[in-house]
Structure formats: structure tokens, C-alpha cells
N, C-alpha and C positions, 0 to 999 in steps of 0.2 A: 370647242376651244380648249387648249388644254392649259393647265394651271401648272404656274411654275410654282418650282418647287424652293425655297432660300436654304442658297448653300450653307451648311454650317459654316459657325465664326470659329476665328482662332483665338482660343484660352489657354494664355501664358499660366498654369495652374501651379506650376510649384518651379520657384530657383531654390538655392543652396550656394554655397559657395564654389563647388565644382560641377553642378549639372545642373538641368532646366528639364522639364515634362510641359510639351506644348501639347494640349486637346483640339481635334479637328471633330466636332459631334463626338463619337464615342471609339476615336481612332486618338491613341497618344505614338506623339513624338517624342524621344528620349534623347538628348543629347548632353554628354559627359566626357569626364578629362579637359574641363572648361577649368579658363584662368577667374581667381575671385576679383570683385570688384571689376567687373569689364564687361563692357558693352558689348552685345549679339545680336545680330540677326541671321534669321536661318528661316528660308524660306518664307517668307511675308511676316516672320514674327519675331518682335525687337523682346530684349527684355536686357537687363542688366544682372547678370551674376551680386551674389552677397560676399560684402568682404570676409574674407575671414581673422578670427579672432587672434592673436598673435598668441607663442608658443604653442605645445602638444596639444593634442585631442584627447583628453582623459577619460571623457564616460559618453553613452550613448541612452536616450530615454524617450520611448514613446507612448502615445497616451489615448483613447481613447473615448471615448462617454457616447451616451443616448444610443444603447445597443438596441434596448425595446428588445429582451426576447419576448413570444407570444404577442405582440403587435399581429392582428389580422387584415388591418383597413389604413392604409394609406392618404395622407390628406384628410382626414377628420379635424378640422376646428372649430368649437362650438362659439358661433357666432359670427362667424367668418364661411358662412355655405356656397363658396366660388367652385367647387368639384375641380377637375374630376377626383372622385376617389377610386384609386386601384390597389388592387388583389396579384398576389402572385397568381399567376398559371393555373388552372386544373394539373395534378401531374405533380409539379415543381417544389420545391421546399419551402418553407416557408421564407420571403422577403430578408427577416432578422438574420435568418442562419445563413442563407445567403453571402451577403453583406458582412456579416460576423466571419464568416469563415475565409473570406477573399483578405479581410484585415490582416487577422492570423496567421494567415501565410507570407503576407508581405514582412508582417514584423517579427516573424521569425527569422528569414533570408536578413533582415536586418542585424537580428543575434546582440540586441540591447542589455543594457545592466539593469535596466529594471524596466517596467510597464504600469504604467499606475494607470486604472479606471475609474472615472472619475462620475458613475454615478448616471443612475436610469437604467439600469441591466434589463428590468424589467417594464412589464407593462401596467399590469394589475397589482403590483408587489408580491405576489405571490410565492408561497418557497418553493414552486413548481417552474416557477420560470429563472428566479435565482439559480434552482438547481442548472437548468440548462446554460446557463452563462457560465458556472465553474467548472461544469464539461465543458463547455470549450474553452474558455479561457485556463482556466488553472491545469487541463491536461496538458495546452499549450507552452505554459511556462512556468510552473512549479513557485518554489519561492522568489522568484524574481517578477510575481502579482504584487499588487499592493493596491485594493481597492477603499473606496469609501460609497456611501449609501448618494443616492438622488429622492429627489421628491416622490418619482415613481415605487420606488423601493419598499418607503415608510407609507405607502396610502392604504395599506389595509393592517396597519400592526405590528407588521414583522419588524426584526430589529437585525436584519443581516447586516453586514457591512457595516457597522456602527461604532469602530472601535477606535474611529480616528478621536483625540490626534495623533500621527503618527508622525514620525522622521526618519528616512530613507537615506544612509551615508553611502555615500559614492566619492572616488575619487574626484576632484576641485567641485564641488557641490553637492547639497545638501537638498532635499525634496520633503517639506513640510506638507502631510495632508491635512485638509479641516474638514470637518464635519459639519455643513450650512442647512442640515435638512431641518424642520420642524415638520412631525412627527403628523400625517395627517393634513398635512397644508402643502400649496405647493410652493408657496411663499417660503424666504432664508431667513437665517439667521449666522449670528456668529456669539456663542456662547462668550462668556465675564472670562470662563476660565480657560477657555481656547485663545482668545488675545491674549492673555498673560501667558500664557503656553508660547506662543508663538514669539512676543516680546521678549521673553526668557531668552529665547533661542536666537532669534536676530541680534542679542546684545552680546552670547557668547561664541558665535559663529567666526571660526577665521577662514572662510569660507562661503561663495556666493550663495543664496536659496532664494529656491524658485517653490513658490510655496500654489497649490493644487486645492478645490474645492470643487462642488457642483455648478452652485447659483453663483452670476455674476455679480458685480457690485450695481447698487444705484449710483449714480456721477451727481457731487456736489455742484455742478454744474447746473444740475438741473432744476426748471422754474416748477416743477411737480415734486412734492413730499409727502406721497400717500403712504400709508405704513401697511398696504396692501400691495408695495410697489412687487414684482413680478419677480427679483433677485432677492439678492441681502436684501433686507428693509434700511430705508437709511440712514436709524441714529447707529444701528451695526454696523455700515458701510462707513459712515464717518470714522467710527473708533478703529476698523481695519485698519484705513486711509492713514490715521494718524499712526499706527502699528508701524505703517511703512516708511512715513516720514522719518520715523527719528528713529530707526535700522537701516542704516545704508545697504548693511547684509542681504537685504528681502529684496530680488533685482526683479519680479514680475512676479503678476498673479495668474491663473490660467483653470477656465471654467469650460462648462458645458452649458446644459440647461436651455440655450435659446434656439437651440438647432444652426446657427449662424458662424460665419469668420466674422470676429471683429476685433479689433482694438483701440482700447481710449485710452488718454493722458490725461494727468487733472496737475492743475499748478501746485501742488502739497508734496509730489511725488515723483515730479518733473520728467523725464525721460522712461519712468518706470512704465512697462506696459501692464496694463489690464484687458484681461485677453478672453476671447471666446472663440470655441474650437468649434465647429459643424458635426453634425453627428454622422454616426456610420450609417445607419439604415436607411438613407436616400439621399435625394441629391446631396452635395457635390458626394458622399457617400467618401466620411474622410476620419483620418488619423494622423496623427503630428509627431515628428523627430524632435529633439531638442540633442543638438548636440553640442559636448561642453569642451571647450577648451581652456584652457589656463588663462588667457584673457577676456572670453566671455563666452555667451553660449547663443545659439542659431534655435530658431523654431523653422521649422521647413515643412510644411504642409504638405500630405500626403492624398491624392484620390486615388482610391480604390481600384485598381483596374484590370481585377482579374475580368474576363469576359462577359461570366454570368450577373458582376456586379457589375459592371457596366453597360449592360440591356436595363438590367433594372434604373440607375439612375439617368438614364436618359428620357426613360420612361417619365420619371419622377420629376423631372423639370418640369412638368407642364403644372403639377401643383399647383390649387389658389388661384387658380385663373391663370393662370402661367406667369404671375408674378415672384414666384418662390424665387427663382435664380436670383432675380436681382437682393431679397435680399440674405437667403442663405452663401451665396458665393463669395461677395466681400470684394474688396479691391485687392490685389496683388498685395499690397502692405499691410495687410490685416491677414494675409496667409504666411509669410515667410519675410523674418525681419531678424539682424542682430539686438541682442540684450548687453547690454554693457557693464560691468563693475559699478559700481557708482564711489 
């Protein structure tokens, strides 16, 4: 008796304000020269266009995090032994550079004013696998990098990518990096003098920022207060939180770290998103646009979909028991949303 086989589903994977990227298993539909803010459907799959933000389009920024070069094993998490774990190919490259170099090419055809990475280049921290992220990253695009460290980075000593805080001018915004690593832990932080750094800046900003780190926030929200929490820890999270409150300037926050699309709101900070981007090196196998215009700015979520990385993250769904998708992928609003002035 033969076994049927389930059609792949249709994944509305990224809008914008003028196109949509619809995935049928590991076939994309690309459809553009769409009106913003309007309703579509195209072929069994609805979605709604993003409004766009009124006046010019000033600057272009994408981003990055959890590259994992020298990653050799896919699916490893200690404590969580669901398999399968996979291996690139006999033959084939390694997974990271894969992955890494499909980015690359997308966000250069993109032709942005800056690229910020946001941390995890590596795997072991090593200045061997660092090195290979600035071959390819920094050949790619020269001074318009702008990285900071991840927890992976600082786990054996090394201090690359350590120089944040940084601020990145671009025309109608500003691109604040922090520095969340503690030094050997995979736990965050947020430095006494990096809020005041940042506070500084959100008070004299006549212009929006959108400010960048590794680890994402802990949510005041929540009924757990470990200082082991798995982000920022969260008497830091707190004083961020309040960072943001009382800078209208500071219009979102945007991390890595969890391998996931997400975004939360907390009542301190109201419409302000707090954001986590999925990583490049397996499923959804992703990087993020932000694009700015005079009245706000677009995150637009990107998968990867050169050929060879698209074998691989298909691959990679089955993760954890094949639970990963649900929750690396995220809802449609947790990949591509407008940010608003405040």
C-alpha cells in the first residue's frame, strides 16, 4: 500500500510594502510591484501588503546574527536529545558557509548603507572561526560592517568584536550598538555605562534609533525572575526598559540569540517592538531589511533562498523532533512589521 506523501503548506514568508515571497516546501513565489497596505491573493495564498511609511525612503539596513562559523552538528541541544542531528554532505561545504554565503549575496543585490552583525560569528569563539566570518563578511562589505560580539564569541576569552557601544549615522536614523555579552557566560547583560551611553543619545537624537544587541530582553511580564534568565538578566532588562520609556527616540530594540522570529510589547514602552531575528544557519535560514523612511521604518524578513541554502533548511525543519518550525518561524507579525515614530 503506498503512503501518501503531505503536500507541502503555503508560507506567506515575507511582505513589505511592495512585494510578498510566498514558500511552497522549498520552491519561493515572488510577487512585486504590489500596492502598500492591500489585500492579496495569489494562488491559494492571502496575505496583506505593509503600509508604507509617508515621505522618502532615506537609508537601507540589514542585519544578520547566529552565523556559527565552524558549527559541525546541527540540532545539538543539551537536554533536549529529540534528533535528528545532521551534518552537511561528504563533499559539500560546511553548512555555516553555506548559509553564510547565500546571505551575502542576497544583501549585497540589496546594496545597503550599512549591515550590522549582531553576534554568534562563531562557534567555539575561536579567532579561527572569527577569522572566517571577516572573510566573508568584511570582504563583502568593507566599512559599511559594523559588528558586536555574541555569547558564542566571548566563550573562550577572546575579546573580538567588543568595541560596542557604537552609533551608526545614516540619513533619517541612527543605529545604536550594545554590547549584552558577559564574558564566558551565555547569559546578558547591559553595562551602568552603556545605558547612560544610550540614554545620552536618545535624549539628544533629532532623529529615530533603532538600537541592536545580541541577547534579548527578559519581559516584565513575566511570573519567573531568575538572574540566570537565558537574555538580558532582568534587573538590566528593567533599566533598558525604562532607557526606552523616557526616549521617545529609541523606536525598537532588535536581537538574536534565540534562534527565533519574535516580537513583544510590554506597557512601559507601548507600541515599541522588541524583536528577535532567526538565524542564518538553518531553518527558516534568515536576515532582516529595515527600511527607513522619513516617517518610519519596515523590518521585512528575509529567507534565504539561494538553492544550496534552501536544501539545507528544509532539511533542518525536521529539528527537535520536528517541532523547530513552529517555534523558529514565528507568525507573519513577528517577521515583517512597520515601526512607528513615537
Amino acid at each position: 500500500m503506498a503512503t501518501e506523501v503531505a503536500a507541502p503548506v503555503l508560507e506567506v514568508t515575507t511582505v513589505a510594502d511592495d512585494e510578498a515571497v510566498v514558500f511552497e516546501g522549498g520552491d519561493a513565489r515572488c510577487y512585486d510591484g504590489l500596492e502598500p497596505d492591500t489585500e492579496y491573493e495569489f494562488e491559494g495564498a492571502r496575505f496583506r501588503t505593509l503600509p508604507r511609511p509617508p515621505g522618502e525612503r532615506l537609508a537601507t539596513v540589514a542585519t544578520v546574527n547566529d552565523v556559527h562559523f565552524g558549527e559541525l552538528e546541527c540540532g545539538v541541544l543539551e537536554g533536549l536529545e529529540l534528533g535528528p542531528i545532521l551534518q552537511s554532505d561528504p563533499g559539500d561545504p560546511p553548512y555555516p558557509e553555506t548559509m553564510n554565503r547565500g546571505a551575502i549575496a542576497e544583501i549585497k543585490a540589496l546594496a545597503p548603507d550599512a549591515v550590522v552583525a549582531k553576534g554568534d560569528f562563531t562557534t567555539h569563539g575561536t579567532a579561527e572561526e572569527y577569522k572566517a566570518f571577516v572573510d566573508f563578511y568584511g570582504s563583502a562589505f568593507g566599512d559599511r560592517l559594523y559588528q558586536v560580539r555574541g555569547n558564542h564569541d566571548a566563550s573562550s576569552g577572546e575579546t573580538f568584536a567588543s568595541d560596542a557601544p557604537l552609533v551608526v549615522e545614516l540619513p533619517g536614523a541612527r543605529l545604536a550598538i550594545l554590547d549584552t555579552v558577559i564574558p564566558e557566560h551565555h547569559t546578558g547583560q547591559i553595562s551602568a555605562a552603556q545605558l547612560e551611553w544610550l540614554d545620552e543619545l536618545g535624549a539628544r537624537s533629532d532623529r529615530p534609533v533603532l538600537v541592536f544587541g545580541h541577547h534579548h530582553v527578559w519581559s516584565p511580564l513575566s511570573k519567573s525572575r531568575e538572574e540566570t534568565y537565558f537574555g538580558i538578566n532582568p534587573d538590566d532588562s528593567e533599566k533598558l526598559i525604562d532607557v526606552f520609556a523616557r526616549r521617545p527616540a529609541l523606536i525598537g530594540y532588535f536581537a538574536g540569540h534565540t534562534h527565533r522570529n519574535r516580537v513583544r510589547r510590554f506597557p512601559a514602552t507601548g507600541d515599541v517592538p522588541w524583536v528577535e531575528v532567526a538565524c542564518v544557519k538553518d531553518f527558516p535560514g534568515a536576515w532582516a531589511e529595515y527600511r527607513v523612511f522619513e516617517g518610519g521604518v519596515l523590518q521585512v524578513h528575509r529567507r534565504i533562498s539561494t538553492p544550496d541554502a534552501l536544501e539545507w533548511t528544509e532539511r533542518t525543519r525536521a529539528m527537535f523532533g520536528g517541532l523547530y518550525p513552529s517555534y523558529a518561524f514565528g507568525e507573519l507579525s513577528d517577521r515583517c512589521f512597520a515601526i512607528w515614530p513615537r
